[in-house]
PQR file with spaces between the fields and no chain letter, atoms N, CA, C, O and H, PARSE charges and radii, in Angstrom:
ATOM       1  N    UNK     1      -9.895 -163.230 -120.170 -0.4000 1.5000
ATOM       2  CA   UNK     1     -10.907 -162.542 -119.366 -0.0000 2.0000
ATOM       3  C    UNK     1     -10.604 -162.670 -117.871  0.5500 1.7000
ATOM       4  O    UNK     1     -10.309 -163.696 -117.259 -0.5500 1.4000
ATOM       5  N    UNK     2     -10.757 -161.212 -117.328 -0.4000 1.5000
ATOM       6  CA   UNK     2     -10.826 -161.741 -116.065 -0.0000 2.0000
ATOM       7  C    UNK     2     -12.123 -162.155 -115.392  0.5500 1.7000
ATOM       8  O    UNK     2     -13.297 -161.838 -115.582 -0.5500 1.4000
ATOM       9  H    UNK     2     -10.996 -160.378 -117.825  0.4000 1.0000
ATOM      10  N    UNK     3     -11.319 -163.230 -114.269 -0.4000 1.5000
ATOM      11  CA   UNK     3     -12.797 -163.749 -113.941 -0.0000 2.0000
ATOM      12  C    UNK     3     -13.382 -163.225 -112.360  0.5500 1.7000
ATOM      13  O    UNK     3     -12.784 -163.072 -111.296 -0.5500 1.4000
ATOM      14  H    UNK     3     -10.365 -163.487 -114.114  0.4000 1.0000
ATOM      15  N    UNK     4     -14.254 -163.110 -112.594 -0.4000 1.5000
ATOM      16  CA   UNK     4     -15.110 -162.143 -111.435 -0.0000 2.0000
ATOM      17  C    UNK     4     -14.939 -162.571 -109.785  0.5500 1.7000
ATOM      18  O    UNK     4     -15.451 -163.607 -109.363 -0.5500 1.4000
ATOM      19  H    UNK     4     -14.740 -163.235 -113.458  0.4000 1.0000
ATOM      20  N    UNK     5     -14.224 -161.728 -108.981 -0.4000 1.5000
ATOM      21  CA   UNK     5     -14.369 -161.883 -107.700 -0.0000 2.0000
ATOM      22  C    UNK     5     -15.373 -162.913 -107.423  0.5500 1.7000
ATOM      23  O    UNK     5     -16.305 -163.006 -108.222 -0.5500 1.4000
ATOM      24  H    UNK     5     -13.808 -160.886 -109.324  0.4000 1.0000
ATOM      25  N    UNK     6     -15.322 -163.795 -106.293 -0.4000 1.5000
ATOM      26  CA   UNK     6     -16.153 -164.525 -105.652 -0.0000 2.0000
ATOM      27  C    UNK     6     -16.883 -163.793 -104.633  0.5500 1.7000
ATOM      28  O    UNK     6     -16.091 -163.486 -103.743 -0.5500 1.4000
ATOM      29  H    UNK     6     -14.564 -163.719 -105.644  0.4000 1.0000
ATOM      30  N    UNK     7     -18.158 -163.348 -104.366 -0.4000 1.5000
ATOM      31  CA   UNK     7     -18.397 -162.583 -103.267 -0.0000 2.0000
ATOM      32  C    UNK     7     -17.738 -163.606 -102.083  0.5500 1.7000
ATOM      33  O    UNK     7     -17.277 -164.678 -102.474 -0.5500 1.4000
ATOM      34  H    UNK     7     -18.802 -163.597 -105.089  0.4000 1.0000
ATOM      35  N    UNK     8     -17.687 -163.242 -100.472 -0.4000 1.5000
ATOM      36  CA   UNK     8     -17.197 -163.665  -99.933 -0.0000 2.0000
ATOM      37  C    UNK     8     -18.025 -163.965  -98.615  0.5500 1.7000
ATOM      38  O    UNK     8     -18.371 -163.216  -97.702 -0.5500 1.4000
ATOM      39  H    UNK     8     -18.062 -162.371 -100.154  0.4000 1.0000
ATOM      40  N    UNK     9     -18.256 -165.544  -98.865 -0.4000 1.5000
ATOM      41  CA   UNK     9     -19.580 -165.812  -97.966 -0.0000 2.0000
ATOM      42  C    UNK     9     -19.784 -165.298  -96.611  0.5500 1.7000
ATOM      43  O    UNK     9     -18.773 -164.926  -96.017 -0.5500 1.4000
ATOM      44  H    UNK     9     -17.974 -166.153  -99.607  0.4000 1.0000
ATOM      45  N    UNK    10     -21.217 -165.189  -95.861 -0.4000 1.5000
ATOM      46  CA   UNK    10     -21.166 -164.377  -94.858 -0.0000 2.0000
ATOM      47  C    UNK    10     -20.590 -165.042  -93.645  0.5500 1.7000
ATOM      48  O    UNK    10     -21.153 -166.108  -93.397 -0.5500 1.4000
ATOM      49  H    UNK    10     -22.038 -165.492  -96.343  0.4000 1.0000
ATOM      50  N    UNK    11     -19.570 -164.695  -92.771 -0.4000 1.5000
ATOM      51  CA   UNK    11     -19.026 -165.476  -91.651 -0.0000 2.0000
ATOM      52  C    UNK    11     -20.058 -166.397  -90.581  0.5500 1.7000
ATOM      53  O    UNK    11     -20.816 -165.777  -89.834 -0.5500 1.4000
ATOM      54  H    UNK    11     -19.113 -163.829  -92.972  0.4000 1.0000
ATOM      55  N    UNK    12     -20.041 -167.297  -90.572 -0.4000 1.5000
ATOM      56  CA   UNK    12     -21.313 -167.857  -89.230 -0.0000 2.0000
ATOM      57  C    UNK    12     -21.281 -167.235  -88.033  0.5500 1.7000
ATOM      58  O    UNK    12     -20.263 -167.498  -87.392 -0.5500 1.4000
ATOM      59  H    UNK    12     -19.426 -167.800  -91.179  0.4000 1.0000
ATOM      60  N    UNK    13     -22.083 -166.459  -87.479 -0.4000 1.5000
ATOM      61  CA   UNK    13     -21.690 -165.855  -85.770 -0.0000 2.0000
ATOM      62  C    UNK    13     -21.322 -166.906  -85.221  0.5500 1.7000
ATOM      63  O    UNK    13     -21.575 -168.067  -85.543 -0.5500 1.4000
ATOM      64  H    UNK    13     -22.910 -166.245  -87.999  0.4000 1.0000
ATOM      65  N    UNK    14     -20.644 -166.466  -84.278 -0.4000 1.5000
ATOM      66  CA   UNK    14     -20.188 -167.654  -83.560 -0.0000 2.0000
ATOM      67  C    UNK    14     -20.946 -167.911  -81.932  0.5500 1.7000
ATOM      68  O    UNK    14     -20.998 -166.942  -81.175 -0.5500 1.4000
ATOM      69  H    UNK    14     -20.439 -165.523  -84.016  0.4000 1.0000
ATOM      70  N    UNK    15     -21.492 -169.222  -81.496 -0.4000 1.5000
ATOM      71  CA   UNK    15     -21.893 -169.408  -80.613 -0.0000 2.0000
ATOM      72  C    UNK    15     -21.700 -168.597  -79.211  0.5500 1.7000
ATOM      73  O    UNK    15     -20.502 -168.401  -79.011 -0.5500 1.4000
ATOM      74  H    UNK    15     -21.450 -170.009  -82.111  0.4000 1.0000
ATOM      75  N    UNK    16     -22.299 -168.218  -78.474 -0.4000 1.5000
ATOM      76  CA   UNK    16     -21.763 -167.474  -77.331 -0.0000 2.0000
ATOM      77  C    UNK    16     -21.248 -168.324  -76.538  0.5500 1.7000
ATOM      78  O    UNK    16     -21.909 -169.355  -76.413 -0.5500 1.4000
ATOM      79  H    UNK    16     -23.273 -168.377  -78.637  0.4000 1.0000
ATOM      80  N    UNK    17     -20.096 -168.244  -75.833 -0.4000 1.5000
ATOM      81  CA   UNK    17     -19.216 -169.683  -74.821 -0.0000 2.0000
ATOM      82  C    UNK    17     -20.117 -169.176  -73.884  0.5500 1.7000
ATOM      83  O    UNK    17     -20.598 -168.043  -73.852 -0.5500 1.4000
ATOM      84  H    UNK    17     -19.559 -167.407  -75.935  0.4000 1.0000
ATOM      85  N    UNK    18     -20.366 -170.411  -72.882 -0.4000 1.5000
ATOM      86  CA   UNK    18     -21.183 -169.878  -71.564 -0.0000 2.0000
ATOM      87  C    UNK    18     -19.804 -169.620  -70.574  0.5500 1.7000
ATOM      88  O    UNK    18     -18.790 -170.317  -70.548 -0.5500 1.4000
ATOM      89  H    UNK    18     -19.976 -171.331  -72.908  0.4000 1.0000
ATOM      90  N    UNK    19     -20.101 -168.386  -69.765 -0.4000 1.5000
ATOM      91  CA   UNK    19     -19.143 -167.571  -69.365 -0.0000 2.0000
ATOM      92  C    UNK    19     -19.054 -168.572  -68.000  0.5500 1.7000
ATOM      93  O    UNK    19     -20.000 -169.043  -67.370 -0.5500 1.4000
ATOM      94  H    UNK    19     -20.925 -167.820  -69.786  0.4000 1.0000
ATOM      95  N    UNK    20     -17.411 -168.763  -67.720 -0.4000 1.5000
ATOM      96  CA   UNK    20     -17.652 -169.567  -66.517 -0.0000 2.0000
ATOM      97  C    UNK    20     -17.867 -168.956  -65.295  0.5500 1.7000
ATOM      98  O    UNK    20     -18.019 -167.736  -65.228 -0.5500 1.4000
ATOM      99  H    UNK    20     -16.642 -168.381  -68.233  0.4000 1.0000
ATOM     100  N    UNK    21     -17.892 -169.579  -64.449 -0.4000 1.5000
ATOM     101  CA   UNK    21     -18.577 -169.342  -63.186 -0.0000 2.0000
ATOM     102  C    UNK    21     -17.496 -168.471  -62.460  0.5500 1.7000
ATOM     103  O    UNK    21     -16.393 -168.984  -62.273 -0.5500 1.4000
ATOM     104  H    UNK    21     -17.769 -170.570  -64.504  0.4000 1.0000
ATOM     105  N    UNK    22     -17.714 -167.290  -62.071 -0.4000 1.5000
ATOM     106  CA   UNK    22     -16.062 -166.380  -61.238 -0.0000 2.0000
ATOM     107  C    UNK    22     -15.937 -167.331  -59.790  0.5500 1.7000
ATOM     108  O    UNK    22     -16.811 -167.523  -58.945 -0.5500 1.4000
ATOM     109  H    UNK    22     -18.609 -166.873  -62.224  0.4000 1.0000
ATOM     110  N    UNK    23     -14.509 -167.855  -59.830 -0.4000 1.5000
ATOM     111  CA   UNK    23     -14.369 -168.406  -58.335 -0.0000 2.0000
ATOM     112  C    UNK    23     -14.596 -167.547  -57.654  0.5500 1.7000
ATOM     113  O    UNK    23     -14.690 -166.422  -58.144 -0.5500 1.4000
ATOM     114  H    UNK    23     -13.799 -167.699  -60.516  0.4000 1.0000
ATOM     115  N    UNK    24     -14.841 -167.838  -55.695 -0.4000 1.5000
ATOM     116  CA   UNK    24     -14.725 -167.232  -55.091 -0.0000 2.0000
ATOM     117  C    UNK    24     -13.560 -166.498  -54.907  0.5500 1.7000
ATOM     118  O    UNK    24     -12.585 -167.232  -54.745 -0.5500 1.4000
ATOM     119  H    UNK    24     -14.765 -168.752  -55.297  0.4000 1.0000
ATOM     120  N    UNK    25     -13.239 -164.947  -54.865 -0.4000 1.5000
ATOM     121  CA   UNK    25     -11.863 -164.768  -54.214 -0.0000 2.0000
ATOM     122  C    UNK    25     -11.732 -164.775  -52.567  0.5500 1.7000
ATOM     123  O    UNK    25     -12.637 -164.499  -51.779 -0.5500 1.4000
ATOM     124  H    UNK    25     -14.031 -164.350  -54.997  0.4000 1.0000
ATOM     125  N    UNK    26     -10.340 -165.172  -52.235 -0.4000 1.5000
ATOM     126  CA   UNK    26     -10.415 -165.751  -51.110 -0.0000 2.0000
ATOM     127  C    UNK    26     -10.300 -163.831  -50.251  0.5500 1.7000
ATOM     128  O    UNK    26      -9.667 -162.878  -50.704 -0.5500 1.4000
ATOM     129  H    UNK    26      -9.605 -165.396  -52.875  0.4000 1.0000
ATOM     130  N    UNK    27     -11.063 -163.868  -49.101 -0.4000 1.5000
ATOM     131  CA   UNK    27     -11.390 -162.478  -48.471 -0.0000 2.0000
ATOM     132  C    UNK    27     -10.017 -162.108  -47.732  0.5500 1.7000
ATOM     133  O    UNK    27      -9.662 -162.931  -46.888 -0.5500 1.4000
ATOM     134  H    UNK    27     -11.577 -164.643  -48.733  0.4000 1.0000
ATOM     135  N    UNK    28      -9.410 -161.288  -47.873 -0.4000 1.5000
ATOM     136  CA   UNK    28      -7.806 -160.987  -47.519 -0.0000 2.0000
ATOM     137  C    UNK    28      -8.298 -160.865  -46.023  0.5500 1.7000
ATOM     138  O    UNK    28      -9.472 -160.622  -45.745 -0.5500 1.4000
ATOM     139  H    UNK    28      -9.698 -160.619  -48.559  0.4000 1.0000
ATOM     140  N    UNK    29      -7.109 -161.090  -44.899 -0.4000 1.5000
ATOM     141  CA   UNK    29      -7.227 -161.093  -43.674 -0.0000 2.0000
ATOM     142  C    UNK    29      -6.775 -159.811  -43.399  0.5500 1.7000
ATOM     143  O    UNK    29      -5.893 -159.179  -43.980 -0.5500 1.4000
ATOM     144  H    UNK    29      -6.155 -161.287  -45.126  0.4000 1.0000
ATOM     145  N    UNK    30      -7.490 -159.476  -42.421 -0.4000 1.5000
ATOM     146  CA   UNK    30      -7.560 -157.854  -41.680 -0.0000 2.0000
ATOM     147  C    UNK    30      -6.315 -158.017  -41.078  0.5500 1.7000
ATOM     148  O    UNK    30      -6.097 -158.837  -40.186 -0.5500 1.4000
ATOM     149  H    UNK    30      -8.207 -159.989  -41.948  0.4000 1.0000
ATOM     150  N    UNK    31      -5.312 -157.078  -41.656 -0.4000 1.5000
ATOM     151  CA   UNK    31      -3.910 -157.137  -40.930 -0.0000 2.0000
ATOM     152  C    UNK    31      -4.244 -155.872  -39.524  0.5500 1.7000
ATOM     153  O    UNK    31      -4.685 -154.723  -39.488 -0.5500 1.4000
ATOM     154  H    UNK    31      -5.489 -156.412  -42.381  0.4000 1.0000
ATOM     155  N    UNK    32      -3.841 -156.682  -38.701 -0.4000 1.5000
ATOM     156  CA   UNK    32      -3.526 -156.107  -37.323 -0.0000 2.0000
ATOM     157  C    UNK    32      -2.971 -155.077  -36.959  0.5500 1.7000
ATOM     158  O    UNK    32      -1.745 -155.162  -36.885 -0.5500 1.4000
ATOM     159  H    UNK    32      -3.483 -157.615  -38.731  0.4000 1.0000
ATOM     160  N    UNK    33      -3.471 -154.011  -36.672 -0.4000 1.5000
ATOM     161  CA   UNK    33      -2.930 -152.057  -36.780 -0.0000 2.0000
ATOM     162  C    UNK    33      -2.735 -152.196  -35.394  0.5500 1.7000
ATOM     163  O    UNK    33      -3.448 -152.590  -34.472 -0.5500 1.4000
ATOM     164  H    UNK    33      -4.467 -153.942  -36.733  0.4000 1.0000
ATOM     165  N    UNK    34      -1.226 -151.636  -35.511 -0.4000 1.5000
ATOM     166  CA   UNK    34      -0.345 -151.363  -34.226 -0.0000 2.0000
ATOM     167  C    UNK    34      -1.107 -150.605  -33.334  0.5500 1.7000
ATOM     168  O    UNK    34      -1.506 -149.493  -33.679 -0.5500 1.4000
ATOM     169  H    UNK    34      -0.646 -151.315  -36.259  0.4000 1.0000
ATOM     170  N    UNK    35      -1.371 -151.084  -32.181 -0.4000 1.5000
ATOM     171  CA   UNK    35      -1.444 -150.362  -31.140 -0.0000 2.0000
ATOM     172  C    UNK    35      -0.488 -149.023  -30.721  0.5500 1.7000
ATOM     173  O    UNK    35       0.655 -149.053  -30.266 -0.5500 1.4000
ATOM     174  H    UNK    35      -1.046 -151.988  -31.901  0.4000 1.0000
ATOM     175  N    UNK    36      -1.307 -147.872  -31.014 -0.4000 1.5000
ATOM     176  CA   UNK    36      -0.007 -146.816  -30.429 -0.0000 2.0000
ATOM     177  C    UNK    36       0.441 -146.716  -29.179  0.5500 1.7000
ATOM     178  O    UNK    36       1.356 -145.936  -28.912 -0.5500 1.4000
ATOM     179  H    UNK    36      -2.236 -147.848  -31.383  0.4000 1.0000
């Protein structure tokens, strides 16, 4: 006989990671436009 599939238990959701904190990005320096 064959024997009957196992249903296939339901997966646990998985915890939400607490999202880390975004570093600051560092503010790019205003490059200096040639004087014409």
């Amino acid at each position: 006989m064959v024997s009957p599939k196992p249903k296939p238990k339901p997966k646990p959701k998985p915890k939400p990671k607490p999202k880390p904190k975004p570093k600051p990005k560092p503010k790019p320096k205003p490059k200096p436009k040639p004087k014409p």
